[in-house]
Gaussian input, Z-matrix of N, CA and C with variables (Angstrom, degrees):
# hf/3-21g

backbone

0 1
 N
 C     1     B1
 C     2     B2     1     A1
 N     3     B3     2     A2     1     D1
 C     4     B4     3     A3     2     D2
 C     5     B5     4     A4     3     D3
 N     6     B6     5     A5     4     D4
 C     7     B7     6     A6     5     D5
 C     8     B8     7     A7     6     D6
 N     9     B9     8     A8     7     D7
 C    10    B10     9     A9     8     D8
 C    11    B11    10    A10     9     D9
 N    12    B12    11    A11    10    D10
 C    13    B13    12    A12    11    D11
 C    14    B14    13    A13    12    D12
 N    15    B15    14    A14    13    D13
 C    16    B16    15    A15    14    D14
 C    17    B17    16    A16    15    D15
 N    18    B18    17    A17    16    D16
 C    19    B19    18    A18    17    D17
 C    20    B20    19    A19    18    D18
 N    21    B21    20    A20    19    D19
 C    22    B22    21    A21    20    D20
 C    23    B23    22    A22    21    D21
 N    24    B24    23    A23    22    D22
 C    25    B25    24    A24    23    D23
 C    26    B26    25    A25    24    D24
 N    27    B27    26    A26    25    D25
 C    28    B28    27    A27    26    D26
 C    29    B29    28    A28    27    D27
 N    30    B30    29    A29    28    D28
 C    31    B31    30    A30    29    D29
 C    32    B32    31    A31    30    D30
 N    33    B33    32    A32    31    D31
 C    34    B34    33    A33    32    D32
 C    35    B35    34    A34    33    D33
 N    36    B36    35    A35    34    D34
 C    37    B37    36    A36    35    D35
 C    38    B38    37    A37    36    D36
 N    39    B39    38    A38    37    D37
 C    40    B40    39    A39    38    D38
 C    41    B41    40    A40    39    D39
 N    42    B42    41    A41    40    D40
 C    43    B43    42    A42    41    D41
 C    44    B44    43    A43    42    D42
 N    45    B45    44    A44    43    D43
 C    46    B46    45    A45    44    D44
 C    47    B47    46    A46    45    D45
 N    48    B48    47    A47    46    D46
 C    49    B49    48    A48    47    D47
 C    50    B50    49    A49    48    D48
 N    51    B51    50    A50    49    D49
 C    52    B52    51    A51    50    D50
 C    53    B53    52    A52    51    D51
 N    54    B54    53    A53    52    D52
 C    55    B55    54    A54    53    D53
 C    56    B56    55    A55    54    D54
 N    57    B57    56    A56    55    D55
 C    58    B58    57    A57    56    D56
 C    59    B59    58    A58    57    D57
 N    60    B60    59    A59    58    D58
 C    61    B61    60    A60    59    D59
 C    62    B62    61    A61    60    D60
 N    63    B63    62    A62    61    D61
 C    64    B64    63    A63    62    D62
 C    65    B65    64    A64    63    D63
 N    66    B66    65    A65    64    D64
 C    67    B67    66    A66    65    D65
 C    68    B68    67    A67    66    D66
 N    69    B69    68    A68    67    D67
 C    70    B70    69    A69    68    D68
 C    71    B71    70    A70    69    D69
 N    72    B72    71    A71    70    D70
 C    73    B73    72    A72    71    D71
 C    74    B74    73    A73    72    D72
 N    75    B75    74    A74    73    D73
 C    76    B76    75    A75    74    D74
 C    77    B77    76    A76    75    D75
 N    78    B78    77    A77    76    D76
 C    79    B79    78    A78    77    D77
 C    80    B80    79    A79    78    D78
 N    81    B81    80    A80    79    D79
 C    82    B82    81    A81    80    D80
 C    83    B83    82    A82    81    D81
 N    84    B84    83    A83    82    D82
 C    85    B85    84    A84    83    D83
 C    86    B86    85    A85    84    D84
 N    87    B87    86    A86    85    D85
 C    88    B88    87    A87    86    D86
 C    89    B89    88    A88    87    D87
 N    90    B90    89    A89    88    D88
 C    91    B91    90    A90    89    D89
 C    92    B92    91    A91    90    D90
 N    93    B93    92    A92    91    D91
 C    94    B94    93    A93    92    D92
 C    95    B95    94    A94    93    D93
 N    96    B96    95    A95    94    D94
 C    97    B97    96    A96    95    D95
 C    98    B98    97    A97    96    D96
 N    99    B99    98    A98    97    D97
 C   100   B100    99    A99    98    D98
 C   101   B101   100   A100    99    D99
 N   102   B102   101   A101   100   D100
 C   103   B103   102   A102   101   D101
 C   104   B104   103   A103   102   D102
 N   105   B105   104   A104   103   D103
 C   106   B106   105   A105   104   D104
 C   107   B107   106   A106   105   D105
 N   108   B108   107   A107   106   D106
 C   109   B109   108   A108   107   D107
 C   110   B110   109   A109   108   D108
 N   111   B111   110   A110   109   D109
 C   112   B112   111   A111   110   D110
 C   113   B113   112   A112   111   D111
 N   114   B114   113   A113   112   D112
 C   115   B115   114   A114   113   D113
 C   116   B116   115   A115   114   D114
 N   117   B117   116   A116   115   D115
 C   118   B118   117   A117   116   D116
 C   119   B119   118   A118   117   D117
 N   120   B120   119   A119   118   D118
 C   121   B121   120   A120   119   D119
 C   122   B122   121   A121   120   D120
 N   123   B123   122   A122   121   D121
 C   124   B124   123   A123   122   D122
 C   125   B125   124   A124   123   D123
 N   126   B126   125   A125   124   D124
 C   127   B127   126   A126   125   D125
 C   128   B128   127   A127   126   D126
 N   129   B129   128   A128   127   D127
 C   130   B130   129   A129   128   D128
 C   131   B131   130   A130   129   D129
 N   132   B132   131   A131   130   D130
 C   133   B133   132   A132   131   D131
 C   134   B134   133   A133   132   D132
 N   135   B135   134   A134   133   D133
 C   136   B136   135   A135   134   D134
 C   137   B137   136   A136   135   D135
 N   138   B138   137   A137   136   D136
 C   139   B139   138   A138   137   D137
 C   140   B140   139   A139   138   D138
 N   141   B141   140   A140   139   D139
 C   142   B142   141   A141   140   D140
 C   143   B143   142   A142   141   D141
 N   144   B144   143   A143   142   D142
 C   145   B145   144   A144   143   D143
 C   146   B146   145   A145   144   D144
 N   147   B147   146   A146   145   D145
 C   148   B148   147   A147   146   D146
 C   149   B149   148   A148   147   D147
 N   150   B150   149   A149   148   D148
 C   151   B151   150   A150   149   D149
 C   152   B152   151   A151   150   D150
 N   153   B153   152   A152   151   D151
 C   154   B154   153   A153   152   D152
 C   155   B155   154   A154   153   D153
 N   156   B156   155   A155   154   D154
 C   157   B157   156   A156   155   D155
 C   158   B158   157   A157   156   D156
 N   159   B159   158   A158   157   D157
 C   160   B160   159   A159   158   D158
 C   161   B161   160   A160   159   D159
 N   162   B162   161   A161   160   D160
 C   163   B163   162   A162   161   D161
 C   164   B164   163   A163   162   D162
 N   165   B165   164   A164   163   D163
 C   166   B166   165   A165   164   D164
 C   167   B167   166   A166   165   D165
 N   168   B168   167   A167   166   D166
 C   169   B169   168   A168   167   D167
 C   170   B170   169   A169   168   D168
 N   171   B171   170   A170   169   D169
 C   172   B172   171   A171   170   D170
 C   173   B173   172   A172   171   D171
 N   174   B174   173   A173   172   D172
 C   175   B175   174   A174   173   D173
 C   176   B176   175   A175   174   D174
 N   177   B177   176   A176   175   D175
 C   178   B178   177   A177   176   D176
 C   179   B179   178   A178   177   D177
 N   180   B180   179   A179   178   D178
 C   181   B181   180   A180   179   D179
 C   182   B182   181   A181   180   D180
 N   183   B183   182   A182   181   D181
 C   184   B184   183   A183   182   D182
 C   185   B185   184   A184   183   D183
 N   186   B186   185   A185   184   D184
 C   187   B187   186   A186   185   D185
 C   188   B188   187   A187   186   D186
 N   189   B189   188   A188   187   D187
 C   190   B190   189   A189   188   D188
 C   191   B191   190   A190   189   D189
 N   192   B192   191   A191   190   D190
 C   193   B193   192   A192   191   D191
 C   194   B194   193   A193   192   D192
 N   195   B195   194   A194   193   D193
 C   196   B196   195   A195   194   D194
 C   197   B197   196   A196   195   D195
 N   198   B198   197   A197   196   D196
 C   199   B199   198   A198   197   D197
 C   200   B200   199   A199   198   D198
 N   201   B201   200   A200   199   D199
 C   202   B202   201   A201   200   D200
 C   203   B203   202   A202   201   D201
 N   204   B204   203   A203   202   D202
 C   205   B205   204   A204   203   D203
 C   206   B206   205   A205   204   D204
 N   207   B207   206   A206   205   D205
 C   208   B208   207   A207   206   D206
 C   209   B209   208   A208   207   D207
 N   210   B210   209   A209   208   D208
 C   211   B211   210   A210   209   D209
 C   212   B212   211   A211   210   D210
 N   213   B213   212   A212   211   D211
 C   214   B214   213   A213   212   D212
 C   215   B215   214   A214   213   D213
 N   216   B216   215   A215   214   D214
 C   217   B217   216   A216   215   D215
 C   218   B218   217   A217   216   D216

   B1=1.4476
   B2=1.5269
   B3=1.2198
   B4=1.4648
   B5=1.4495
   B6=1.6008
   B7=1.2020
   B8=1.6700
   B9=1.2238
   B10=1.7034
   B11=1.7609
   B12=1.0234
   B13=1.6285
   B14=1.7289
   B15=1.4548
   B16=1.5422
   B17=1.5607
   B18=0.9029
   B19=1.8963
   B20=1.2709
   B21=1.6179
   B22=0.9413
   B23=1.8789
   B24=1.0307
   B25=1.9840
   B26=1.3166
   B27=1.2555
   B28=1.8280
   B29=1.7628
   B30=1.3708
   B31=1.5917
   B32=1.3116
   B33=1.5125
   B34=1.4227
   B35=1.8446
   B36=1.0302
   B37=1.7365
   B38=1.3506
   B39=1.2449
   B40=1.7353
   B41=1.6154
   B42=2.0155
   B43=1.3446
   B44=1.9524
   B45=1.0789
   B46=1.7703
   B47=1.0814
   B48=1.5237
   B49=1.5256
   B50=1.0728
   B51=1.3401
   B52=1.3645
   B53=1.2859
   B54=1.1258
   B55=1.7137
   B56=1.9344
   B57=1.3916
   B58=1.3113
   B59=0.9996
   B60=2.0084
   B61=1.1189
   B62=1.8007
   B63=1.3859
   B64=1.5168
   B65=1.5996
   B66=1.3988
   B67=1.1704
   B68=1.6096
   B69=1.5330
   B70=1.3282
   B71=1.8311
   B72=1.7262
   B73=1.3719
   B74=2.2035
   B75=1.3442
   B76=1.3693
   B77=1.8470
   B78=1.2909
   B79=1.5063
   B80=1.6628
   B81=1.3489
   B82=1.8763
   B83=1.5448
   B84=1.3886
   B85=1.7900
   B86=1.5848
   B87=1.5703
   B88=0.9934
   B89=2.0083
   B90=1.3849
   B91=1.9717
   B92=1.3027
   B93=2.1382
   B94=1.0469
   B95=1.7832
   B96=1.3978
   B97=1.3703
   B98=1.6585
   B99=0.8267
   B100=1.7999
   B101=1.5420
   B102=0.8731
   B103=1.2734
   B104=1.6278
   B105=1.6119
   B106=1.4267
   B107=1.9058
   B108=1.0594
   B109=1.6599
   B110=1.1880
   B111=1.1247
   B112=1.8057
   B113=1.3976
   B114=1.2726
   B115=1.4386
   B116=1.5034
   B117=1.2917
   B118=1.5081
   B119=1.9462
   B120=1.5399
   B121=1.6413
   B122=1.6194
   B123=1.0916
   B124=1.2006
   B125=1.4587
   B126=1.5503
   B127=1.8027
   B128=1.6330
   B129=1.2478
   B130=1.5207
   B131=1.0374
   B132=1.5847
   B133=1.0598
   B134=1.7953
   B135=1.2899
   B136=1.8099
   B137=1.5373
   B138=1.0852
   B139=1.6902
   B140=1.5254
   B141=1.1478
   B142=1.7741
   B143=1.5068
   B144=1.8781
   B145=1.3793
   B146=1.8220
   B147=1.5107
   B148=1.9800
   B149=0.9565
   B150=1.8723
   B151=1.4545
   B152=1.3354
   B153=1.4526
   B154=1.6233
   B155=1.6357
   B156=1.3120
   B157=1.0811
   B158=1.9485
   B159=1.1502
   B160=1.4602
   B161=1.9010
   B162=1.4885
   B163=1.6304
   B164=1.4991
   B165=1.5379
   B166=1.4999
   B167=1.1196
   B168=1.3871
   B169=1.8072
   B170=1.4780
   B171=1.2240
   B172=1.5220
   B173=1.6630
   B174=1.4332
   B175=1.1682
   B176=2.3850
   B177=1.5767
   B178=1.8583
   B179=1.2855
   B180=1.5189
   B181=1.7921
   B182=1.2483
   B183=1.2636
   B184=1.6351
   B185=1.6814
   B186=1.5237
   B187=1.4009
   B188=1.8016
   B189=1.0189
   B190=1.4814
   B191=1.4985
   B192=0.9952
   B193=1.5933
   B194=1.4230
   B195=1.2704
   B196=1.9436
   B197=1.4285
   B198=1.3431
   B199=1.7309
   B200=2.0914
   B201=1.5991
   B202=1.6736
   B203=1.9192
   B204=1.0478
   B205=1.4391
   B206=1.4513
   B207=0.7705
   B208=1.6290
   B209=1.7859
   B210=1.3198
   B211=1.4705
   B212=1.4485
   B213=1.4679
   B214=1.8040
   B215=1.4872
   B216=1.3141
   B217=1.6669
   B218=0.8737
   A1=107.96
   A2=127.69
   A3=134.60
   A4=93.24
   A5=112.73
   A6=129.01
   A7=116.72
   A8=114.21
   A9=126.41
   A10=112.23
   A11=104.48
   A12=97.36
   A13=118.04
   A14=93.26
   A15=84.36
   A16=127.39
   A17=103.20
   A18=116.26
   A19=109.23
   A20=136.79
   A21=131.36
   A22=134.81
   A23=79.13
   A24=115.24
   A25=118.28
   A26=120.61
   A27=132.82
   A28=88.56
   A29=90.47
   A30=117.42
   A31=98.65
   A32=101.26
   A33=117.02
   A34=110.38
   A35=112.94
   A36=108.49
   A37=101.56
   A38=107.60
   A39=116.59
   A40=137.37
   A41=89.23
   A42=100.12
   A43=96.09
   A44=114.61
   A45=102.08
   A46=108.34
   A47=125.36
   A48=149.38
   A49=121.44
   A50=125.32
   A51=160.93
   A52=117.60
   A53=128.41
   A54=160.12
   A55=99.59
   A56=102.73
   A57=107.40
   A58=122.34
   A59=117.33
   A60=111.91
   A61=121.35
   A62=97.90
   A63=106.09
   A64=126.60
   A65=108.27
   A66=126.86
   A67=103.70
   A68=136.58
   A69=167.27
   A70=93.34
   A71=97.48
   A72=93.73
   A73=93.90
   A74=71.16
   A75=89.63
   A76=109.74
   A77=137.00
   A78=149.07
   A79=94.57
   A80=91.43
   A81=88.81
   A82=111.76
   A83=102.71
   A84=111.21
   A85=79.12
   A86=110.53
   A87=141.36
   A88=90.23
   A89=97.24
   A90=110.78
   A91=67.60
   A92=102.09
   A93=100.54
   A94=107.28
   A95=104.62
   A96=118.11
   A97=103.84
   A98=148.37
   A99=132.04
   A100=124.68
   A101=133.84
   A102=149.22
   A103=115.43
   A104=107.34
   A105=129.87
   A106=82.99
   A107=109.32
   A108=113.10
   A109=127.43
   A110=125.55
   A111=130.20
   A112=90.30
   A113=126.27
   A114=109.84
   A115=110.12
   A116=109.01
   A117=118.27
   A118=122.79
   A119=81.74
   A120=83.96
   A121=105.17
   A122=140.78
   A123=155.44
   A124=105.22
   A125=112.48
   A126=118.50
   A127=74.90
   A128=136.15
   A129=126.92
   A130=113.43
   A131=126.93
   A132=134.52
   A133=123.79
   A134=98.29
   A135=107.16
   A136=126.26
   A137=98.64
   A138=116.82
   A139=107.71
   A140=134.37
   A141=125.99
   A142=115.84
   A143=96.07
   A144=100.12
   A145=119.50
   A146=91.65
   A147=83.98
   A148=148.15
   A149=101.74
   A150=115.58
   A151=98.96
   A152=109.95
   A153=105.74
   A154=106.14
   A155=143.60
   A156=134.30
   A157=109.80
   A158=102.27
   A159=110.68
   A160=112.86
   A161=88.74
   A162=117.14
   A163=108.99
   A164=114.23
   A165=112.90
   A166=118.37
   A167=122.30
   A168=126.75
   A169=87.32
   A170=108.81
   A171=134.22
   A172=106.30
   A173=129.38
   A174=125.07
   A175=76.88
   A176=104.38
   A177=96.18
   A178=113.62
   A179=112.65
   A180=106.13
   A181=104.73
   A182=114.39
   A183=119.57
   A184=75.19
   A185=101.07
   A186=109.68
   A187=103.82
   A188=102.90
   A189=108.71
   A190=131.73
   A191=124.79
   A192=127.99
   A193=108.58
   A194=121.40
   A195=110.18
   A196=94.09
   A197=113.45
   A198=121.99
   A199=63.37
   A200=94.02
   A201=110.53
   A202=85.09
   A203=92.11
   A204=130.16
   A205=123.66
   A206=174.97
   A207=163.63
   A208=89.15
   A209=107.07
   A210=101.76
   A211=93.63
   A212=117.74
   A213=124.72
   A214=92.79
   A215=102.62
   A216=122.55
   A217=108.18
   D1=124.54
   D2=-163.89
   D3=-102.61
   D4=151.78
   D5=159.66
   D6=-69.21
   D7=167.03
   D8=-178.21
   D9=-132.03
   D10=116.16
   D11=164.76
   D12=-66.10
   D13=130.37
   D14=-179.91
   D15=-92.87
   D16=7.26
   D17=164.22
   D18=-87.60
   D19=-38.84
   D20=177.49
   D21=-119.33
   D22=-13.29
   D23=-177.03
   D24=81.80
   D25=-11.62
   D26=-174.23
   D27=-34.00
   D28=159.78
   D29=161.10
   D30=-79.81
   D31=147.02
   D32=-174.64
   D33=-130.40
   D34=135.84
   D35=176.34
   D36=-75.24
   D37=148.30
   D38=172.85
   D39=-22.39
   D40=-51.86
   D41=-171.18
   D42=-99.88
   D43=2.23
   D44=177.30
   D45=-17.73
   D46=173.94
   D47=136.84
   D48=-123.20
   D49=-23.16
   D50=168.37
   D51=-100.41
   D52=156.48
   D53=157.60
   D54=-84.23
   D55=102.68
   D56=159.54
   D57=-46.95
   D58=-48.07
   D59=-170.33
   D60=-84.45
   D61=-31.08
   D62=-177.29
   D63=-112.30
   D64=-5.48
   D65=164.88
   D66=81.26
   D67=29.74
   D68=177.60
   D69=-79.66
   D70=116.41
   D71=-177.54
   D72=-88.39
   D73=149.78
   D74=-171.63
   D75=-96.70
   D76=111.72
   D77=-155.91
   D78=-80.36
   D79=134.11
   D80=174.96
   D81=-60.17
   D82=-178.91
   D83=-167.46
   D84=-114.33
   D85=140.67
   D86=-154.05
   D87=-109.56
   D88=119.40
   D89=-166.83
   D90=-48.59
   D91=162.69
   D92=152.16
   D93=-103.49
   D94=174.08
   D95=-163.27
   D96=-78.58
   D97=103.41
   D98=158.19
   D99=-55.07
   D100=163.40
   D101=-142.41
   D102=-131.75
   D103=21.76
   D104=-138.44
   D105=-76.79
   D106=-69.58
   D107=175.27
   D108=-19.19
   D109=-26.00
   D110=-160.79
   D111=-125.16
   D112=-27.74
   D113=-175.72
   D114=-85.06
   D115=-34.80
   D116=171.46
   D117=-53.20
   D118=-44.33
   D119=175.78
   D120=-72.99
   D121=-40.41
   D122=-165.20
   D123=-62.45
   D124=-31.09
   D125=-162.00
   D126=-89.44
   D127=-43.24
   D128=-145.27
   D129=-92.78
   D130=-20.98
   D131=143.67
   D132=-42.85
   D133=-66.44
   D134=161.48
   D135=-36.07
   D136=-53.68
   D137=169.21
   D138=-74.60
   D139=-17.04
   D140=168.60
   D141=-78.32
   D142=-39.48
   D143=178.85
   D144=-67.07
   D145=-53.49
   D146=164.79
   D147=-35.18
   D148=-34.22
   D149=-172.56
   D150=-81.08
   D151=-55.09
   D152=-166.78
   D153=-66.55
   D154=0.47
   D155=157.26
   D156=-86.76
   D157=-21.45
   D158=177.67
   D159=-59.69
   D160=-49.73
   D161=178.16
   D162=-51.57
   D163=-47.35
   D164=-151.94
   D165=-75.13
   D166=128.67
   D167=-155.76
   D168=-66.40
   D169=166.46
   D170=176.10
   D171=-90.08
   D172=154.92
   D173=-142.07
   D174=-97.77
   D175=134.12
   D176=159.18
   D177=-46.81
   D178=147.58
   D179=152.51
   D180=-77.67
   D181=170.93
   D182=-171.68
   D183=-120.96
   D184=132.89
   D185=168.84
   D186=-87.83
   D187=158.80
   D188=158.06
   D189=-73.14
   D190=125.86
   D191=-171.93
   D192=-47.03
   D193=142.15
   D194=-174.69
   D195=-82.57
   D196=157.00
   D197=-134.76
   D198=-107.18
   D199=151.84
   D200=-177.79
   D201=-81.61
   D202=157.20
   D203=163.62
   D204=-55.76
   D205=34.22
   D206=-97.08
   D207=-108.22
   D208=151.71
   D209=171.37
   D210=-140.27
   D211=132.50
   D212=-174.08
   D213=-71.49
   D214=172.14
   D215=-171.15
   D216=-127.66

C-alpha cells in the first residue's frame, strides 16, 4: 500500500520527506501505539481464573452409613 501526497496526490515511496512530484514535505508517520497493557492484564486475569478453578478441591462423596444389622428373634 503506497503513500499519497496530500497537496498533490502523487505516489509516494515509504521513506519520502518530500513529494517527488511537487516538492510537499511529507510529515513522519506517527509509530503506532500497541495496546500491550490491557491485553496483558486481561491474559492475567484469564490465567488467575483457571488456576483458582484448577485449585478448587472437588466436593467428598458422602458415603452412606453401613445399613445396622437387624437380628430376627
Amino acid at each position: 500500500m503506497g503513500l499519497e501526497c496530500k497537496a498533490c496526490g502523487a505516489s509516494l515511496p515509504n521513506q519520502a520527506t518530500t513529494c517527488p512530484a511537487c516538492g510537499a514535505e511529507v510529515p513522519p508517520l506517527a509509530p503506532k501505539k500497541t495496546k500491550l497493557l490491557p491485553l496483558a492484564a486481561f491474559m492475567l486475569i484469564v490465567i488467575l481464573v483457571i488456576q483458582a478453578y484448577m485449585n478448587k478441591p472437588e466436593p467428598e462423596a458422602v458415603e452412606p452409613a453401613p445399613a445396622a444389622e437387624t437380628v430376627a428373634p
